[in-house]
N, C-alpha and C positions, 0 to 999 in steps of 0.2 A: 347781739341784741339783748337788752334787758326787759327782760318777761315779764316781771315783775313790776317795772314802771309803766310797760304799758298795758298791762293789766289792769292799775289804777287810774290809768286814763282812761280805759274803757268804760269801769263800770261808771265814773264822773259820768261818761255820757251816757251810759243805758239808763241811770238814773235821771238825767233831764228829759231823755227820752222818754220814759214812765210819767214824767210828772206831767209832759205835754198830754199822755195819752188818757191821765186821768181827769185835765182839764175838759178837754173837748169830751169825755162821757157824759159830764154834768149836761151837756149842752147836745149832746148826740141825737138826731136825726135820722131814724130808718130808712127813712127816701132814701137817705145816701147808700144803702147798701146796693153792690152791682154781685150778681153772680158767675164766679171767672168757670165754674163748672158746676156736677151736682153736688148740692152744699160744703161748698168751698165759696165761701164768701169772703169780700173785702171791703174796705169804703175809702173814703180819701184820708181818713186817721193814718190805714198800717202804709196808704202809698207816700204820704208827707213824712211821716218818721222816717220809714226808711230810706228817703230822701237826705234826711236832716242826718243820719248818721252815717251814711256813704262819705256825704260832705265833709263830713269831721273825721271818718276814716282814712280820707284820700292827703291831710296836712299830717296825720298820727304818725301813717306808714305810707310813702306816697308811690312805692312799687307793689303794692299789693292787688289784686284783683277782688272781683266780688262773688259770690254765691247765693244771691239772694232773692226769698221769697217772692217779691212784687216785680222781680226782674227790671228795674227803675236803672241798674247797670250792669251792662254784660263784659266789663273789661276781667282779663284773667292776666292773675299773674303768674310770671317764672317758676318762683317760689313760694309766694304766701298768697293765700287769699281767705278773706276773709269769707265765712260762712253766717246768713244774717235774718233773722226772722225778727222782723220790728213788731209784732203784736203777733203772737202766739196766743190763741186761743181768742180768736175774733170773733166766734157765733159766741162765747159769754159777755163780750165785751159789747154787742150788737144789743142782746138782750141784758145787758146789766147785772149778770151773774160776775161775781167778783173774783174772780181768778185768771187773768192773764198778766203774760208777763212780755220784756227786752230780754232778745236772745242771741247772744253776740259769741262765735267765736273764731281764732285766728288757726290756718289752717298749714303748716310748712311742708311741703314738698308732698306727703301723703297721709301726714300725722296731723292730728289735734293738740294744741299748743300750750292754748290758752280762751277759756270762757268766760262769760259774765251771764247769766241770767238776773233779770230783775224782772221778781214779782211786783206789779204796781201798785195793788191795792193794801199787800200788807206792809209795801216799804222794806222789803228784803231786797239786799243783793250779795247773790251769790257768788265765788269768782273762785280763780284758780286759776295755776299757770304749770306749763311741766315742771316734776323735781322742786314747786314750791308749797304746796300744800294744799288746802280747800278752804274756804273759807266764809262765812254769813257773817255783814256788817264785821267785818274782821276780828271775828271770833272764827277761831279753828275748828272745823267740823270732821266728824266720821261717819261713817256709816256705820249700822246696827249692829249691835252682838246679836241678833236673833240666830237659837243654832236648828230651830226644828222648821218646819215649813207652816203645822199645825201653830204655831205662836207666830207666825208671820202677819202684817197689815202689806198687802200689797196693793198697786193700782197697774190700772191699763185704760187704754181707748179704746173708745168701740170702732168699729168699721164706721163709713158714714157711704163711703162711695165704690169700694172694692170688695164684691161679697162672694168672691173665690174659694175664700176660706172661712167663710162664716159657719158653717155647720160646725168646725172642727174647734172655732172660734170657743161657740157655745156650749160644747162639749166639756171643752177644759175650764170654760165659766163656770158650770153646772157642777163640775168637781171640787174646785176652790173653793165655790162659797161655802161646801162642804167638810174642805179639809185644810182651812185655814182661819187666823183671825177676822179677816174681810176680806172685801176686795172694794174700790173707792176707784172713781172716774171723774177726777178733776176737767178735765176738758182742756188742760193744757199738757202735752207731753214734755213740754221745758219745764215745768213746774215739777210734773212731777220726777224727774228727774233728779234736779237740786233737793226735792226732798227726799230721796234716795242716797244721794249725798251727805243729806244732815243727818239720816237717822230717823227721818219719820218714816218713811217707806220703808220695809223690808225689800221690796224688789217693786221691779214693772216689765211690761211685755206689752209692746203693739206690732201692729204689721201694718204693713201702707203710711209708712212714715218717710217725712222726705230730708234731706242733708239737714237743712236749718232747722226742724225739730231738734235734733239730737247732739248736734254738733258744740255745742256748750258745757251739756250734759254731760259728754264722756269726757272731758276732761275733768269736771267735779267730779265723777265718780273715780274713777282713775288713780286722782288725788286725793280724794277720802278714802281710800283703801276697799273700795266696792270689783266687781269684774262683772264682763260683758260678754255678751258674743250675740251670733242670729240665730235664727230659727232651725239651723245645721249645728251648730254648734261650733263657727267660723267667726272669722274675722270682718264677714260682709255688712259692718251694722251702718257707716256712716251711710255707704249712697247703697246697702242693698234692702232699705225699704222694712226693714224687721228688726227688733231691737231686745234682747232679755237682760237683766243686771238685777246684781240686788249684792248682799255685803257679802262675802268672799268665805264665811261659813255655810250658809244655808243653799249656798250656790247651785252645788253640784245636783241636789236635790230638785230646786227650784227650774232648773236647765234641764235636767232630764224628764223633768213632767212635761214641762212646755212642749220641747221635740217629740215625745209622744204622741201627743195630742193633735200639734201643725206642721204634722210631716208632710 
């Protein structure tokens, strides 16, 4: 298989995909939002996209299965399946807040392959494929020299519906803002992510995060030279729901405060 070619077929379509999702905002309709649980919301935007890009997935790679958000299809494959969050970060895009994004990625046997993030609103797309690099608008991206934590810009999500760990949440919020550059809550974890990738993030940390959040993501980091792990400091980040990275100097630092905090 070539990675790389269809890596660029991807992002071809996560970017028609963005351009549909910024059409219909101009024209978006509250009534339309349905709630699938507590503020986990959807409308018929993220369930026609990820309609549209199943569709064009299943001519792309036609043994591949799905992983996807709106669960529109539940076919699995052998070997690949693709991992697929058609509008990440839906309560901005409900409310008109300018930060979501296409989250696309291919997933082989238990590994992360190859991702496409596209931001919609600023016309970014992000991509990457194993052993080929990372990439924004196909300019080659890194992640950050940052080497102290105290000169770090980081982001994270808040909780919205899982507050298990919120005290411990708050805690290591309450010391960040203290002992670093920021901390910043885009409202998209794809987003921020790819910006982990590029160099604008120093790092990020959420918990209650689900496959199609991240699953783009760790391939851009991966391929920008970034490192990840969970909340153990393991390898459970795609499906175990926790996620920390940031560029591969400030790492160790940045990983051992987080396990501190949300042990």
């Amino acid at each position: 298989m070539n990675l790389e070619n269809l890596t660029q077929h991807v992002c071809e379509l996560a970017i028609e995909t963005g351009e549909y999702i910024r059409r219909e905002r101009a024209q978006f309709n509250s009534n339309a939002v349905e709630e699938k649980s507590t503020n986990s919301l959807v409308s018929y935007v993220d369930k026609t996209a990820e309609i549209k890009i199943i569709e064009k997935l299943s001519k792309l790679l036609p043994e591949a299965g799905f992983i996807a958000e709106e669960g529109t299809n539940s076919k699995r494959g052998a070997n690949y399946n693709w991992i697929i969050d058609p509008l990440d970060g839906t309560t901005n895009f409900i409310h008109g807040i300018p930060c979501y994004a296409v989250s696309i990625g291919l997933m082989r046997d238990h590994e992360m392959v190859s991702g496409v993030i596209y931001e919609a609103n600023m016309k970014e797309c992000f991509f990457a494929w194993k052993n080929g690099g990372a990439f924004l608008n196909n300019k080659a991206i890194k992640v950050s020299k940052s080497s102290l934590l105290k000169d770090s810009l980081l982001a994270t999500g808040f909780p919205y519906y899982n507050y298990g760990k919120l005290d411990q949440y708050l805690d290591l919020f309450k010391y960040l803002l203290k002992h670093c550059r920021g901390v910043r809550r885009p409202g998209s974890a794809a987003t921020d992510m790819a910006y982990v990738a590029a160099g604008r993030f120093d790092g990020f940390y959420e918990y209650s995060l689900q496959p199609w959040d991240v699953a783009a993501g760790i391939v851009l980091i991966n391929e920008a030279g970034g490192k990840i792990c969970d909340f153990k400091g393991g390898y459970n980040y795609l499906f175990g729901e926790e996620i920390i990275t940031s560029n591969s100097i400030v790492f160790n630092e940045f990983k051992d405060l987080v396990l501190k905090y949300m042990k």
